[in-house]
N, C-alpha and C positions, 0 to 999 in steps of 0.2 A: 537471581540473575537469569537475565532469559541468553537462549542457545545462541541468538540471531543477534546482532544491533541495527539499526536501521537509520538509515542515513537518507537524503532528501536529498536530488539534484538540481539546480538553482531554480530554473525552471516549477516544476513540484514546489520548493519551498515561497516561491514570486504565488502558488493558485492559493494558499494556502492565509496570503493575505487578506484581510478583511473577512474572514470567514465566522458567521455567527457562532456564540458559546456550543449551542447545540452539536451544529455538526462537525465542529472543531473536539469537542469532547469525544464525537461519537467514532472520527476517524483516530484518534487518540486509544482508544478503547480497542478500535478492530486490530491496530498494530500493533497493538502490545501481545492483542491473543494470535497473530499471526504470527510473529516472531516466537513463540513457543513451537509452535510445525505450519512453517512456510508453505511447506508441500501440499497436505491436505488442508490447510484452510484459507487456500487460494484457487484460483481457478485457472487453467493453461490459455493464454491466447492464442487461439486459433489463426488467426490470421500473422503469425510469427513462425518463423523454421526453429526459432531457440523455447524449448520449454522450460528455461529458464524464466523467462517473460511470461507474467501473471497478471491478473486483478481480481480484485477483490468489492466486494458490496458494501458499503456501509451508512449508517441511519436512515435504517428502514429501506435501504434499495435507491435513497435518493442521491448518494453518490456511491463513486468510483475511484479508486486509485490503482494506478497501474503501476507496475513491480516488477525488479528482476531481481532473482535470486541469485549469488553468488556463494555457492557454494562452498567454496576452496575458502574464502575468507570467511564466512557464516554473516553475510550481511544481506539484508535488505533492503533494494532500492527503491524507491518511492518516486518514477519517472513524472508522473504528471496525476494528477487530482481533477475532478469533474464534479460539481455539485451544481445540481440541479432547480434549488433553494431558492 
C-alpha cells in the first residue's frame, strides 16, 4: 500500500477523458511512483507561494500534471493534466 492516495479534482478527472492507452498508462505509472515520495519525485512550481503545489513529467516529457500535496492527510491532488499528444 503506497504512503500517499491520490485523488483527481473534477476538473483533472474531465482532461483525463479520452486520453489514448499510452499516455493514460504512462500517467497511471508516474502516480503510482509519485505517491511512494511526493516530495522528491515532483518538482516545486515556481510560480506558486505554496510548495505544496507540484508537477510532475510524464511519457516521455509529453505530458504534465500538476499536484498539491497535502500533507496532513497524505493525499495527492492531481489539479489539472496537459498532454501534448
Amino acid at each position: 500500500m503506497n504512503p500517499y492516495r491520490t485523488v483527481f479534482t473534477d476538473e483533472a478527472d474531465q482532461e483525463t477523458w479520452g486520453l489514448p492507452k499510452r499516455p493514460s498508462q504512462a500517467l497511471y505509472d508516474t502516480l503510482v511512483e509519485v505517491c511512494r515520495d511526493p516530495w522528491q519525485r515532483t518538482t516545486r512550481d515556481r510560480w506558486k507561494d505554496d510548495e505544496a503545489f507540484r508537477f510532475v513529467l510524464f511519457g516521455d516529457g509529453d505530458g504534465m500534471a500538476h499536484l498539491r500535496i497535502n500533507e496532513q492527510d497524505r493525499i495527492v491532488i492531481v489539479q489539472s493534466i496537459t498532454w501534448l499528444g
